[in-house]
C-alpha angles and dihedrals in degrees: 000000000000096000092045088088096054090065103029095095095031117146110214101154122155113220113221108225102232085202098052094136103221115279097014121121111227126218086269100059103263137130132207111227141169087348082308139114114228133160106257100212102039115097079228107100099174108110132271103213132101081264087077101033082065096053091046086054088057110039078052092070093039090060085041084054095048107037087035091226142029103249130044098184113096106248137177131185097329116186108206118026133179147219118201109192083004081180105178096010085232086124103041086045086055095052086043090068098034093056109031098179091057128100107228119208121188121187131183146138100267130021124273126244085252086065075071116084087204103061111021086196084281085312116131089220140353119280107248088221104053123086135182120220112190101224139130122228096217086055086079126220106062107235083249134096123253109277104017120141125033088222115042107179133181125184140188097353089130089116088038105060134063125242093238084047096059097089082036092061100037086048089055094047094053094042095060089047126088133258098260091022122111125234107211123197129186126182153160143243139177119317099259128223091011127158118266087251086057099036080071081080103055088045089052096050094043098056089044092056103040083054081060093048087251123137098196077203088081099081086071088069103058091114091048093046083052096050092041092055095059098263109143118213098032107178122186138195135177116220100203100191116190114237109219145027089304091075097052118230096334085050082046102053086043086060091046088052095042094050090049099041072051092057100031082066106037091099097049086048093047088047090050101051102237087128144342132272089258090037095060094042085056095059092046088058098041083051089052091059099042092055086051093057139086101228100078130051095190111180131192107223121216112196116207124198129171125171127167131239122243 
């Protein structure tokens, strides 16, 4: 990978303007929002601030802690591996360390917290083998060559990407692995057997992604998008995590992710109209309740596909 060195200390750092007055989109293409900073154009809604760096973090080691791991294909001693939304770099990062003779590349829209010398994502130092590559997956093709890295992994794009772009974006990320090498997806849905006060949720996520062209139903077909797209040996799994303190610590860190992916949103479902500030508060705090009691066992599911390349 000739070209890995050129981008692997690339800045591409997106400044957030302190003085963005709400509702108004910057020179960079944000919008404040709800006292968030979001990309105005990008069917993703979920925040682009160090608020949800932190949750993705998090929601990073609750994923580590459930699926005991980071990765589900089998692989072996793969030689380029890649990132697609790599959205905080924690699990690139993470690759990075585990396979040392790799070279990590991580892509997304906007650039991760580790573009950041400050922080390094928690990291000492940057990792020699990781690089960042600024690209969105919708802006086909993939800045790569056909047949470029043996692990190609996606994760959690299920509000990112449109419905019509699904086989698009599974096709891309086929075309730039390897013949022997594995592509892995892992994705999300709706929280499942909730209480009515939580299943707002659900509804208001539903109608703000289908504005955006998004089925957040999607996510349950990885194994089938991976199949479709000529991959042999596709296996599949659903990690149905609790959410509350039913399920024990891992049911305790969902409900951690779920209330913050709520309030990461509330401005965006205020703005939209879907329900009022006081409405919204209410159902925070309904949902709240529901997840304390006894009478629901609501569960997230994370569906997990990986096939291999011919």
């Amino acid at each position: 990978m000739s070209w890995f060195n050129r981008f692997r200390h690339h800045d591409a750092r997106s400044d957030t303007q302190d003085t963005q007055k709400a509702g108004a989109t910057d020179s960079a293409g944000y919008i404040l929002q709800g006292g968030r900073r979001r990309l105005a154009a990008a069917p993703y809604q979920l925040p682009t601030d160090m608020l949800e760096t932190n949750r993705l973090d998090f929601q990073h080691y609750m994923l580590r802690y459930a699926m005991r791991g980071i990765y589900a294909a089998p692989l072996e001693r793969p030689g380029g591996i890649l990132d697609v939304g790599c959205g905080t770099g924690r699990w690139a990062l993470e690759m990075a360390t585990i396979f040392p003779d790799a070279n990590v590349v991580g892509v997304d829209i906007t650039p991760p917290a580790i573009e950041d010398p400050t922080t390094l994502a928690g990291f000492q130092t940057r990792p020699d083998n990781f690089a960042f590559i600024q690209t969105n997956i919708l802006d086909t093709p993939l800045p790569f060559a056909d047949n470029t890295f043996d692990f190609t992994h996606m994760r959690l794009l299920f509000l990112a990407i449109p419905a019509n772009r699904w086989q698009d974006v599974v096709r891309e990320l086929v075309r730039v692995t390897r013949p022997g090498g594995w592509v892995e997806l892992v994705e999300g849905g709706f929280s499942q057997d909730v209480g009515p006060v939580s299943d707002r949720f659900n509804h208001w996520m539903d109608a703000l992604s289908r504005k955006r062209g998004i089925d957040i139903s999607q996510g349950a077909r990885v194994g089938e998008f991976l199949s479709e797209a000529g991959l042999v040996g596709v296996q599949t799994r659903t990690v149905a995590l609790p959410i509350g303190s039913w399920g024990g610590r891992a049911g305790q860190m969902m409900e951690s992710d779920i209330l913050a992916v709520g309030a990461a949103m509330r401005g965006v479902i205020i703005a939209s109209g879907l329900a009022t500030e006081e409405g919204f508060d209410a159902t925070t705090a309904g949902s709240r309740a529901e997840l304390a009691s006894d009478q629901y066992r609501s569960t997230f599911p994370f569906y997990v596909a990986y096939g291999q390349k011919l």
